[in-house]
C-alpha positions in Angstrom: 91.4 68.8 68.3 91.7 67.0 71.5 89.4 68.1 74.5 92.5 69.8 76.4 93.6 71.8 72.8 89.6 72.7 72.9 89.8 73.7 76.3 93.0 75.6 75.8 92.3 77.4 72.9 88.8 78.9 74.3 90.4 80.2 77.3 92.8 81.9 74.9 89.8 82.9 73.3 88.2 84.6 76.0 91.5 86.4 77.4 91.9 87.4 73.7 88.3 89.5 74.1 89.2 90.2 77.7 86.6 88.2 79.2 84.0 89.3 81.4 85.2 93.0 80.5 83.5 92.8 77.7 79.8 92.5 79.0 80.1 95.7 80.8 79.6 97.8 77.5 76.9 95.5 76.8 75.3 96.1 80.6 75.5 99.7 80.0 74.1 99.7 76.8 71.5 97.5 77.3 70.8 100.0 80.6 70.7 103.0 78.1 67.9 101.3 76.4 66.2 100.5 79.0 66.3 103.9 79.7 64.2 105.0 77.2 61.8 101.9 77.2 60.5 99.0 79.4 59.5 97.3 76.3 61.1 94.9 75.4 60.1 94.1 71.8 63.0 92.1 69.1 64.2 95.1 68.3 65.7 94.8 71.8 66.8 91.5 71.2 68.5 92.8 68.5 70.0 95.7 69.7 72.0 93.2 72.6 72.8 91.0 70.4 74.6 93.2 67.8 76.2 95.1 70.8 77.9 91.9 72.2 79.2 91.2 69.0 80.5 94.9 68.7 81.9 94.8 72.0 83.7 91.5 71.3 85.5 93.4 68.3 86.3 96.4 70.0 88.5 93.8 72.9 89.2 91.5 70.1 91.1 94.5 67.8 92.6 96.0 71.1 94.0 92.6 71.9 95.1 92.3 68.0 97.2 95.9 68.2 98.2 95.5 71.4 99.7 91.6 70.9 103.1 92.5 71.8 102.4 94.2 74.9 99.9 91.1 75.9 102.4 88.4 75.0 104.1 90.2 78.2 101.4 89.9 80.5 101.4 86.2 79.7 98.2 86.1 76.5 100.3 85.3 73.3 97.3 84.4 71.7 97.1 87.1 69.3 101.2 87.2 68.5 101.1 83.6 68.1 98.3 84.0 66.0 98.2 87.1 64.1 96.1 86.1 61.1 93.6 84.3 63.0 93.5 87.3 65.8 92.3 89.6 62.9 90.7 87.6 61.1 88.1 87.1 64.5 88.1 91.0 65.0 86.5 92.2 61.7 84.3 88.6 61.8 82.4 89.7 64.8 82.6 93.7 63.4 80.6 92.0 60.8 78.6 90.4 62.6 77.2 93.1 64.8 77.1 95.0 61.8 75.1 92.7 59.4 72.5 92.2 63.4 72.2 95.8 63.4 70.6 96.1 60.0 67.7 94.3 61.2 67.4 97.1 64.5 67.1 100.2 62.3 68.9 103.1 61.0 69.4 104.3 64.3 70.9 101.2 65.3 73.0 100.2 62.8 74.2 104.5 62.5 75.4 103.7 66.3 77.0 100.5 65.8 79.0 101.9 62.6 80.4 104.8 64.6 81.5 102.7 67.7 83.1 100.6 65.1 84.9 103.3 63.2 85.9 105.1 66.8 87.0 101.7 68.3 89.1 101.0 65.3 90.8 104.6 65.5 91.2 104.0 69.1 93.4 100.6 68.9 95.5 102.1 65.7 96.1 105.4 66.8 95.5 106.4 71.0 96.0 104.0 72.7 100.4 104.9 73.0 99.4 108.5 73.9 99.3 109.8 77.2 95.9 111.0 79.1 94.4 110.6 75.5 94.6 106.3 75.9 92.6 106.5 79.4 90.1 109.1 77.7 88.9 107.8 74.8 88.8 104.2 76.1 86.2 105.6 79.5 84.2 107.8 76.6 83.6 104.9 74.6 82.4 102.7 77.0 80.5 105.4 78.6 79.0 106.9 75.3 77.3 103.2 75.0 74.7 104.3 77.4 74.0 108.1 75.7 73.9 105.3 72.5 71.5 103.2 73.9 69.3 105.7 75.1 69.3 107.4 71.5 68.4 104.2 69.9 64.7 104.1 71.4 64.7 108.0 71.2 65.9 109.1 74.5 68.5 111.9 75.3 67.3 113.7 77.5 69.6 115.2 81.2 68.6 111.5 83.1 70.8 110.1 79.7 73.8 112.3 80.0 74.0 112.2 83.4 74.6 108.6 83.4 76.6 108.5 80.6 79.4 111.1 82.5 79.2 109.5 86.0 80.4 105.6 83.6 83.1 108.2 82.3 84.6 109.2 85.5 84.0 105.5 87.6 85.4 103.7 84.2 88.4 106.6 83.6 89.4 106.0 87.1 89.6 102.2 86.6 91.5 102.5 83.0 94.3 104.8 85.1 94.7 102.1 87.7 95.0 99.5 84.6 98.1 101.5 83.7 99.7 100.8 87.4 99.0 97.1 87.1 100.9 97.0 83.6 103.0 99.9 84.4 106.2 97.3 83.9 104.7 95.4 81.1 104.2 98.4 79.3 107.9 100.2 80.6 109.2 100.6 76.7 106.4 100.3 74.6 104.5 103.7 75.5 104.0 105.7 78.2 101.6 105.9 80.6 100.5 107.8 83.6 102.5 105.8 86.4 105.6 107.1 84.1 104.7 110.6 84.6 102.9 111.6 87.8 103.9 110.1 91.1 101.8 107.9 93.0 99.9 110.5 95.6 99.2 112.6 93.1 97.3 109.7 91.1 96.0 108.3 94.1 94.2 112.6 94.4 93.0 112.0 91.0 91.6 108.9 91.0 89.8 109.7 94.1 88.5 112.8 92.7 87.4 110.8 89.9 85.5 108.6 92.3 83.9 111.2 94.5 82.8 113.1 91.7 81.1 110.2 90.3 79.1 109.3 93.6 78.2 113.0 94.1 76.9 113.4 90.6 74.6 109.8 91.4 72.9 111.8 94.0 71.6 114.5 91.4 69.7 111.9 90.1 65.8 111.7 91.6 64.1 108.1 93.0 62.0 107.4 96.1 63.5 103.4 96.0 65.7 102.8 99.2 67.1 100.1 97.2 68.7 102.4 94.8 70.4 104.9 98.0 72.0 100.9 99.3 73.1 100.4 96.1 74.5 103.6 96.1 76.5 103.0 99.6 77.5 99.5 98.1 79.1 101.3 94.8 80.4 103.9 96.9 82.4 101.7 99.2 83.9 99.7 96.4 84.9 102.8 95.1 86.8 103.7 98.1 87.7 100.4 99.1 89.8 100.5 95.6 91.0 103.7 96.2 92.3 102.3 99.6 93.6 99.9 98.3 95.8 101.8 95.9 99.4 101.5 96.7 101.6 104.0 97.7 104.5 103.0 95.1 104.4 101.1 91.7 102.9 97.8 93.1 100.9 95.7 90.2 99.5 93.6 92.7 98.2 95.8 95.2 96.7 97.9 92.0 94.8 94.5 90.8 93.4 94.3 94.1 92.2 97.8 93.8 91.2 97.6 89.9 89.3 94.4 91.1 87.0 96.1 94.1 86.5 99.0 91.5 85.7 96.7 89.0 82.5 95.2 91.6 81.7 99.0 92.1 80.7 98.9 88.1 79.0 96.4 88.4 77.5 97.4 91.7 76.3 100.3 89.5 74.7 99.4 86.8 72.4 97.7 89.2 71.9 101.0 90.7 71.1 102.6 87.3 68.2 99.9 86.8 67.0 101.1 90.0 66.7 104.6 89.0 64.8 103.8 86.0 
């Protein structure tokens, strides 16, 4: 393989596991740990790494179902390469799987479960309607209640967390659907089809507020954490201003994008309240 195939085929590779989508389960998981305890012993080192290869699966199988619609969007690695699409998926399932052993029951009980629900997910929700933008914000946001329960922590501070990731990550997963809303014209239906923009554009900020308000119930005396809180909350809006009026993929990728900053913006602000 020459160095351009090499080159080629691992940029393939990482659109395939949507690269760097895929490290914000990891963030938040690694946060939910975290959460429950500043040490940071191997069984932390184990716990991230069997969580990256977990989250790599649950991207790599979506990308494996979904092959047809990606091929559309441009990323035929998977329909090109079926076999070898799958064949990745369940080798880095295993993989987190076979890491988690060495965490604990808890652990390796966790990883299972995501693994099952991912799996379900890709096969079964993702071509129904509200149910699709649901289940993919509960799993990522469930990573945190997950982490936390892994060192023994699930207490109000947890869940709180783990619904405000719902609600900022629910609103970015509806504004996926207007980027793709003409890839996906066809092959299943999605919110765009349905609702008109202004009303999504009153959800999605509702979404959004509702996530920044709930940040506030949580108690810290660091300034850094209120800034980080302003920062979040203006990439929030900023997305939500940048929303477009009609069915415009490229105005939505420039909102997804600054929402997309605001969740990252945010798990910095979680490490500050912890």
């Amino acid at each position: 393989m020459t160095t351009n195939q090499s080159s080629h085929f691992m940029r393939s590779y990482l659109e395939f596991i949507r690269f760097p989508m895929f490290l914000v389960p990891v963030g938040v998981f690694v946060l939910g740990m975290l959460a429950g305890s500043f040490d940071v012993t191997p069984d932390f080192w184990v716990g991230m790494a069997s969580m990256i290869c977990i989250s790599m699966g649950i991207f790599a199988i979506n990308g494996y179902y979904d092959r047809h619609i990606d091929e559309r969007k441009g990323k035929p690695f998977a329909l090109r390469n079926p076999q070898k699409a799958l064949v990745i998926s369940l080798s880095v399932y295993g993989a987190g799987l076979c890491i988690a052993v060495f965490g604990g029951r808890p652990l390796f009980f966790v990883m299972v479960m995501f693994t099952i629900a991912s799996i379900v997910y890709s096969v079964y929700c993702t071509k129904l309607l509200f149910v699709k933008n649901g289940v993919a914000a509960g799993i990522s946001a469930l990573f945190f209640l997950a982490g936390g329960y892994v060192v023994g922590r699930t207490d109000a501070f947890v869940i709180i967390w783990t619904a405000i990731i719902f609600l900022a990550i629910c609103s970015m997963e509806i504004i996926k659907d207007i980027e793709d809303v003409e890839v996906d014209r066809g092959m299943r239906k999605t919110i765009p089809m349905v609702f008109s923009m202004a009303y999504i554009r009153r959800i999605i900020l509702m979404l959004m507020l509702s996530a920044s308000a709930l940040v506030l119930t949580v108690r810290t005396e660091r300034t850094a954490f209120y800034l980080f809180w302003l920062l979040t909350t203006a990439a929030f809006l900023l997305g939500w201003r940048l929303l477009p009026q009609t069915l415009d993929s490229a105005r939505a990728k420039l909102a997804r994008r600054s929402i997309y900053a605001g969740l990252w913006l945010g798990l910095v602000l979680i490490s500050f309240s912890l």
